[in-house]
N, C-alpha and C positions, 0 to 999 in steps of 0.2 A: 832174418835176412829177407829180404824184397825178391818176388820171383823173378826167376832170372829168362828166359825167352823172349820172345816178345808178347806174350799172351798177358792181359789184361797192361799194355803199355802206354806211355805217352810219348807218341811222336809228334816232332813238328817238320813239315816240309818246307822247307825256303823253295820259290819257285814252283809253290803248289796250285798256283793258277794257269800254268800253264797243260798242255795235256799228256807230257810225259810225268809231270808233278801231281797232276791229278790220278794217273794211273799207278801209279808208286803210291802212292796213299790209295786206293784201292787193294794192291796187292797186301799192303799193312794188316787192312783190315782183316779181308782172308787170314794173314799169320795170327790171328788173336788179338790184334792192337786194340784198345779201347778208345780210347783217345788220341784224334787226329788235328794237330793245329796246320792250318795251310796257312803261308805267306806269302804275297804276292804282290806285285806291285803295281794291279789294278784290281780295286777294290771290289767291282762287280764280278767278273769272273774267279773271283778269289771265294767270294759268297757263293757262288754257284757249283765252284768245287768242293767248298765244304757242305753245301747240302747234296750232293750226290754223291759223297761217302758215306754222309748223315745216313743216306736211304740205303745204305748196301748192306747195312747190318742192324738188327734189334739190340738195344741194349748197348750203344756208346756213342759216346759225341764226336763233334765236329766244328771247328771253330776258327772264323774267319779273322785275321788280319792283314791290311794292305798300306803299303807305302811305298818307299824306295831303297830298295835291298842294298842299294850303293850307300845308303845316308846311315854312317853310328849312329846318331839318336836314332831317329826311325828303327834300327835293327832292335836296339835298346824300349824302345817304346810297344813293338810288335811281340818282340818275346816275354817284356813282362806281362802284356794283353793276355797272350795267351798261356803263358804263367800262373794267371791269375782264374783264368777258367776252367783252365785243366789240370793245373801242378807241373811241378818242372817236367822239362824231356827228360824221358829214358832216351832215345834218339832221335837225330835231328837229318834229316837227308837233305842235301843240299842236289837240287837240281840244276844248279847253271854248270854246263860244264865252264871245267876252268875258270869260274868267274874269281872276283876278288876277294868274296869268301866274309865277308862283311855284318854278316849274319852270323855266319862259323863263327868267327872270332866272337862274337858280343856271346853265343852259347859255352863255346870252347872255356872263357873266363868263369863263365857259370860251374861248369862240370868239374872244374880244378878241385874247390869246393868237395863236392859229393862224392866224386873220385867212381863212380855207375854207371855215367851216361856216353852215349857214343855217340860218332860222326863219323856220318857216311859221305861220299862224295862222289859227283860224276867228273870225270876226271880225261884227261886223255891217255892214261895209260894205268892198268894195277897197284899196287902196292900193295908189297911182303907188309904185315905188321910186324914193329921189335915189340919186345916185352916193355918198352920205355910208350910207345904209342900205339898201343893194342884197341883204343878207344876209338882212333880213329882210322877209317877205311877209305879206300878210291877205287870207284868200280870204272873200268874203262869203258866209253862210249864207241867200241868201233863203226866205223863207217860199214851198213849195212846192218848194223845190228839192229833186231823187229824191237821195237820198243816191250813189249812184253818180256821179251828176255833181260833187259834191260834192269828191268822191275824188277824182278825174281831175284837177278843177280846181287841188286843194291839191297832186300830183305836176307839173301842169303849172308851177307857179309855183315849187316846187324845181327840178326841172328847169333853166329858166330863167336863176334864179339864180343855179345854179352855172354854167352856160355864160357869163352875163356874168363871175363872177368869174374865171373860167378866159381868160377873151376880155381883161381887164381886166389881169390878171397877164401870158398872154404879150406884151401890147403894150410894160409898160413894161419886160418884162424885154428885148425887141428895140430898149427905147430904149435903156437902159442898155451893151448892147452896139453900138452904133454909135459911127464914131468922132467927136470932138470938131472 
């Protein structure tokens, strides 16, 4: 079974050119993330966030994709990019709040699949996880909230996440093995 935290992970940031996106991939790193894909939808500050991840830690990547987060192909195009660089996401944060999620979606299709990987979101309000969408999170953006908190909070509800899905898998793999 695939470790389950976020320590040696593969995240991609939607909106990691920006500097709450590039901070959020910063705090990844600190949790253990290996691999940080940033997406953004200017190609140069998109590069410049992935090399100041690149530089905050020994020992894992950083890898730049840019287009237009509103465009399926492009979502399509920037995730298999960075897909291809780094292996699929463990998780994926979407930094626009409330956006149209365009990204989400082209990964969301991905992870149905794999049934491990999770989404996170900035959102304008929480959300309770059900045991039907435990994969994915919404971290609210309150007005005044310090962007650092911010961070914490959208690693803390990965985190999380994957621990229930890891916690949820080995149960029923210990049911599956017991005897009848």
């Amino acid at each position: 079974m695939k470790p389950i935290g976020l320590e040696d992970s593969t995240v991609f940031v939607v909106a990691g050119d920006t500097a709450i996106g590039r901070l959020v991939a910063l705090h990844f790193v600190r949790a253990g993330s290996q691999r940080i894909g940033i997406l953004g939808s200017d190609a140069t500050r998109a590069e410049a966030a992935a090399q100041a991840v690149f530089a905050a830690a020994s020992g894992m990547w950083a890898v730049a994709a840019a287009g237009d987060l509103s465009s399926h192909s492009d979502a399509q195009r920037m995730v298999a990019e960075l897909s291809a660089a780094l292996g699929d996401a463990d998780v994926v944060v979407n930094c626009q709040p409330d956006s149209n999620e365009v990204v989400g979606d082209v990964v969301r299709r991905a992870m149905v699949d794999r049934g491990d990987a999770v989404l996170v979101a900035v959102g304008s309000r929480d959300t309770e996880p059900t045991v039907e969408d435990a994969r994915i999170r919404t971290v609210a953006r309150e007005a005044g909230c310090p962007p650092e908190e911010l961070a914490a909070a959208m690693v803390k509800a990965a985190r999380e996440a994957r621990e229930y899905i890891t916690a949820r898998s080995n149960s029923s793999h210990a049911d599956s093995d017991q005897p009848s």
